[in-house]
MARBA-191844 format. One record per residue (C-alpha): x negated, y, z; residue in three letters. Coordinates in steps of 0.5 Angstrom, whole numbers, plus 500, padded with zeros to 3 digits. Layout:
N
XYZALA ...
//
This chain:
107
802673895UNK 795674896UNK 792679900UNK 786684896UNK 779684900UNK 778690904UNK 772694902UNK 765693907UNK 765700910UNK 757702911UNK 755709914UNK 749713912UNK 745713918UNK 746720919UNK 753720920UNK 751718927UNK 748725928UNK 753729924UNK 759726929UNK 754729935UNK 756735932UNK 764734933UNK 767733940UNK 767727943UNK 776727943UNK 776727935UNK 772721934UNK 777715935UNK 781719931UNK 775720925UNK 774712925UNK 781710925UNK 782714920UNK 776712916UNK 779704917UNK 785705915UNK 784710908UNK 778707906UNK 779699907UNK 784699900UNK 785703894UNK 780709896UNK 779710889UNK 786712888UNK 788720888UNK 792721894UNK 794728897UNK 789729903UNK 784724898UNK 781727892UNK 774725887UNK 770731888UNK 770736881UNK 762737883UNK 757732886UNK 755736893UNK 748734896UNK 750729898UNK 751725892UNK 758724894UNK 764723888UNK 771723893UNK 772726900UNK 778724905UNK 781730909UNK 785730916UNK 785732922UNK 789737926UNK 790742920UNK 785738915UNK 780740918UNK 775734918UNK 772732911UNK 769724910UNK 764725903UNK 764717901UNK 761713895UNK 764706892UNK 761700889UNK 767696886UNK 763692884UNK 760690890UNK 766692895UNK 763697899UNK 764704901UNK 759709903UNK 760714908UNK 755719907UNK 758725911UNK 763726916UNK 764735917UNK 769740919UNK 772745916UNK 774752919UNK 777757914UNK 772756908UNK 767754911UNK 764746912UNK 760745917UNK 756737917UNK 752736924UNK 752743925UNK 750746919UNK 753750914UNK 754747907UNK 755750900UNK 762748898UNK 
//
């Protein structure tokens, strides 16, 4: 059985910053995440990652959600024909707001 290739995962330089906004406890629990959910099949719906209904500012088509009580969000874009995933913003959700590097964004 051949195994399929996994996606070259390339994070948004901005990411950086937004992960300075998130304790530093969660951070191997975000890459984890990120490694395992977005390596294979990241365009398949499951129930913690969803296409999104309406592009947010950052150009985004999927979200991933996980995390005591789902709170943190990981915005990605994918290039199947190149084999890549783009993680253009990691935040956190408390109630109905999301928060990415500190800063409130419009859900």
């Amino acid at each position: 059985m051949m195994s399929k290739q996994p996606f070259e995962l390339i994070y948004d330089p901005e990411v950086a910053q937004h992960l300075k906004a998130i304790d530093r406890k969660h951070h191997s629990l975000i890459r984890r995440t990120i490694e395992e959910q977005l390596c294979y099949e990241l365009e398949v719906e499951t129930r913690n990652r969803k296409p999104l209904l309406r592009p947010s500012a950052f150009g985004t088509a999927w979200e991933i959600r996980f995390g005591p009580n789902n709170r943190f969000r990981v915005f990605y874009r994918t290039d199947p024909s190149i084999h890549e995933v783009h993680i253009l913003a990691i935040g956190v959700k408390v109630g109905n707001r999301l928060f990415i590097g500190g800063e409130e964004f419009e859900l």
